[in-house]
C-alpha positions in Angstrom: -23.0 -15.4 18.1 -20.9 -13.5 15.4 -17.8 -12.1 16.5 -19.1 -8.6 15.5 -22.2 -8.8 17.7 -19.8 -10.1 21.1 -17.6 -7.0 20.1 -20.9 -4.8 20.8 -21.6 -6.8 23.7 -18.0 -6.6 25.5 -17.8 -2.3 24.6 -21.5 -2.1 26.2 -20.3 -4.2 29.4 -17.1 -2.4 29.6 -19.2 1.2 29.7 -21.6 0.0 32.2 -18.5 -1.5 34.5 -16.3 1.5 33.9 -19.4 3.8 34.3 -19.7 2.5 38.3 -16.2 3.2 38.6 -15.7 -0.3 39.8 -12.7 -2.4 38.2 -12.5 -6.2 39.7 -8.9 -8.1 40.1 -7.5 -9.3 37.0 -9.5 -12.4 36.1 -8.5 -15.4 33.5 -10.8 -16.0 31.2 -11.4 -19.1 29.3 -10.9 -18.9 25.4 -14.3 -19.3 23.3 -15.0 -20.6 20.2 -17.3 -18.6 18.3 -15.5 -18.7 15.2 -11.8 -19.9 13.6 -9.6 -17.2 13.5 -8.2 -17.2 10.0 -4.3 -17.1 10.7 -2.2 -17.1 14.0 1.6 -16.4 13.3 4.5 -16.4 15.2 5.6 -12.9 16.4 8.9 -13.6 15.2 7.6 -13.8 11.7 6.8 -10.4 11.1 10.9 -9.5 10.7 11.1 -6.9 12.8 9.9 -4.9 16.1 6.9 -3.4 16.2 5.2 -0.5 18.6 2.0 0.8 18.1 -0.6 3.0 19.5 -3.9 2.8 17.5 -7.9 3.9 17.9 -10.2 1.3 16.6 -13.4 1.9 16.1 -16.0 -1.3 15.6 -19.4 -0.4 13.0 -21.8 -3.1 13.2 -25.2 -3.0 12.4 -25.3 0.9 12.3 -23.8 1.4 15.6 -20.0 2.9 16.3 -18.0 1.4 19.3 -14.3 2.6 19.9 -11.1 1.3 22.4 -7.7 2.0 22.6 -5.2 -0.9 22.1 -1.0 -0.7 23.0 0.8 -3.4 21.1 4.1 -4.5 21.1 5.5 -7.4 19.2 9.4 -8.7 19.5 11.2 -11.9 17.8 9.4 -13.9 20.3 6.5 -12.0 22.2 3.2 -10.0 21.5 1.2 -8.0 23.6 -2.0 -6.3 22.7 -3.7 -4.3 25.7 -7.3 -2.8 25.2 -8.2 0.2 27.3 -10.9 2.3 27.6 -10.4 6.1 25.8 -9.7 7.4 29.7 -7.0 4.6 30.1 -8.7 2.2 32.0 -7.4 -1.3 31.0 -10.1 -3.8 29.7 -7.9 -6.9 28.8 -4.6 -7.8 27.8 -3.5 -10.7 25.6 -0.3 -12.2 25.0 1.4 -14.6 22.2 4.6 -16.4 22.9 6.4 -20.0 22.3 3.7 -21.3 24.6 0.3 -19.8 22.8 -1.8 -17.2 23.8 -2.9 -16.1 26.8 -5.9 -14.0 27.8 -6.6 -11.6 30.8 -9.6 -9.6 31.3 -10.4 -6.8 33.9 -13.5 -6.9 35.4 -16.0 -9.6 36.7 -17.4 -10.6 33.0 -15.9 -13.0 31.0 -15.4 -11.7 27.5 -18.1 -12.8 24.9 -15.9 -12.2 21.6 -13.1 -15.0 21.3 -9.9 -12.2 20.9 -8.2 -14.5 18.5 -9.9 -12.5 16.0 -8.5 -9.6 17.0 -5.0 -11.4 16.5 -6.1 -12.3 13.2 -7.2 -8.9 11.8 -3.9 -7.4 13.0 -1.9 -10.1 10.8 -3.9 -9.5 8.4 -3.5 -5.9 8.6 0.4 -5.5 9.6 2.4 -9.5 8.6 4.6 -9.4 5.0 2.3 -10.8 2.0 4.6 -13.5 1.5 4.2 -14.9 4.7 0.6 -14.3 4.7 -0.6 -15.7 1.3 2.0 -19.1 2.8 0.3 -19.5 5.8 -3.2 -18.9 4.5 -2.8 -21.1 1.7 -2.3 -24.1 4.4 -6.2 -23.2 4.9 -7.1 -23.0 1.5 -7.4 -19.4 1.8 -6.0 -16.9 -0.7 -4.7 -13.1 -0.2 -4.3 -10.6 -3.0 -2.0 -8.1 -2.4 -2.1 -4.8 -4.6 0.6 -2.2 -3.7 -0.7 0.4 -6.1 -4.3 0.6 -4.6 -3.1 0.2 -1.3 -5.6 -2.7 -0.6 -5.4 -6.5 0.7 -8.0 -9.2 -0.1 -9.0 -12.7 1.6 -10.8 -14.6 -0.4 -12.5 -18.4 0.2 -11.2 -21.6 -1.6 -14.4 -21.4 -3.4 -13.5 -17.4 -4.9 -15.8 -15.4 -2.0 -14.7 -12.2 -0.5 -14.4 -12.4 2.8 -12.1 -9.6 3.8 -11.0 -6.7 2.3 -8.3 -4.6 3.9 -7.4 -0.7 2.3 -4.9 1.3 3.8 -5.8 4.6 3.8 -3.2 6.3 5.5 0.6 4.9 5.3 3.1 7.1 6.8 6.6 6.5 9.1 4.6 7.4 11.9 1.1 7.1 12.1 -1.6 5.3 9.5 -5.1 4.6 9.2 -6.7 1.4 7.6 -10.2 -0.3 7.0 -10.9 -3.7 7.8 -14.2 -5.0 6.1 -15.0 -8.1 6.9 -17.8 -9.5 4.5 -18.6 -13.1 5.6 -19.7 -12.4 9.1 -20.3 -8.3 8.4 -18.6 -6.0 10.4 -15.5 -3.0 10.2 -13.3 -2.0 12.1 -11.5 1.8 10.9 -7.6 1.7 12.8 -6.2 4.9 13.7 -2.5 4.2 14.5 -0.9 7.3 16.2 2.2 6.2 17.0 4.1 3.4 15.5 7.4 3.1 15.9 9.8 -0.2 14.3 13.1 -1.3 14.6 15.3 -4.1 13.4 
């Protein structure tokens, strides 16, 4: 199953749970492995603290699907919490020295492996240096182009498989497109709030 297809799936069993107005305990779910996340960094290595409140919306095959996501990162701790547009929360998942940790709320266990998540927002947000370091280690290679506002993944062998453009850059708020080409999907990021400090 492609990451972009469990994203569908988890937004469509989040509706039907959240439309009976049922929410179970918190449950722990066990990490899958539908695909390798391109990069996991350290929270620390971003070089500075980091608040955010963004919209993402999900296109795949035609079809829209949007959450809401709170993140904080610190020199040694992030936490990305996905809620429903009425603030119910969905899951929550941590990074610290000891890994990551996932939570989800409600009886199902999440089909999309939420490393990827993780990835797309390094992707998105981590210095190009530390980046294009880091993805090198995986024979991966990032193009970073300040003047058209854009980011680019490519394969060992030359392929695109991401491209990232920022559409929006301001103190406070931004918008960006993720286009992911080897297993097809988008994801548009409304941040609304964003707040860093040193």
């Amino acid at each position: 199953m492609q990451i972009a297809a469990a994203w569908q799936n988890w937004l469509l069993i989040a509706a039907l749970g959240l439309a009976g107005c049922q929410m179970g305990p918190p449950v722990q779910t066990a990490d899958s492995t539908i695909l390798q996340p391109y990069v996991t960094l350290s929270p620390g290595s971003l070089g500075h603290n980091l608040s955010l409140t963004q919209i993402v919306t999900a296109d795949y095959d035609g079809q829209n699907y949007s959450m809401r996501f709170e993140v904080e990162v610190g020199p040694t701790r992030l936490v990305m919490v996905g809620l429903s547009h009425m603030g119910i929360p969905l899951f929550s998942l941590e990074q610290d020295g000891n890994g990551l940790h996932l939570e989800a709320f409600g009886n199902e266990q999440m089909p999309f492996d939420p490393r990827h998540i993780l990835s797309d927002f390094h992707l998105a947000h981590w210095p190009a240096a530390t980046l294009a370091q880091t993805l090198a280690e995986r024979h991966l290679r990032l193009e970073d182009d300040a003047v058209r506002s854009t980011r680019r993944l490519f394969s060992e062998k030359g392929d695109l498989l991401v491209e990232i453009t920022y559409l929006v850059r301001t103190p406070s708020s931004a918008e960006t497109l993720i286009q992911h080409f080897d297993h097809p999907y988008s994801l548009r990021i409304k941040t609304i709030q964003m707040k860093e400090t040193s």
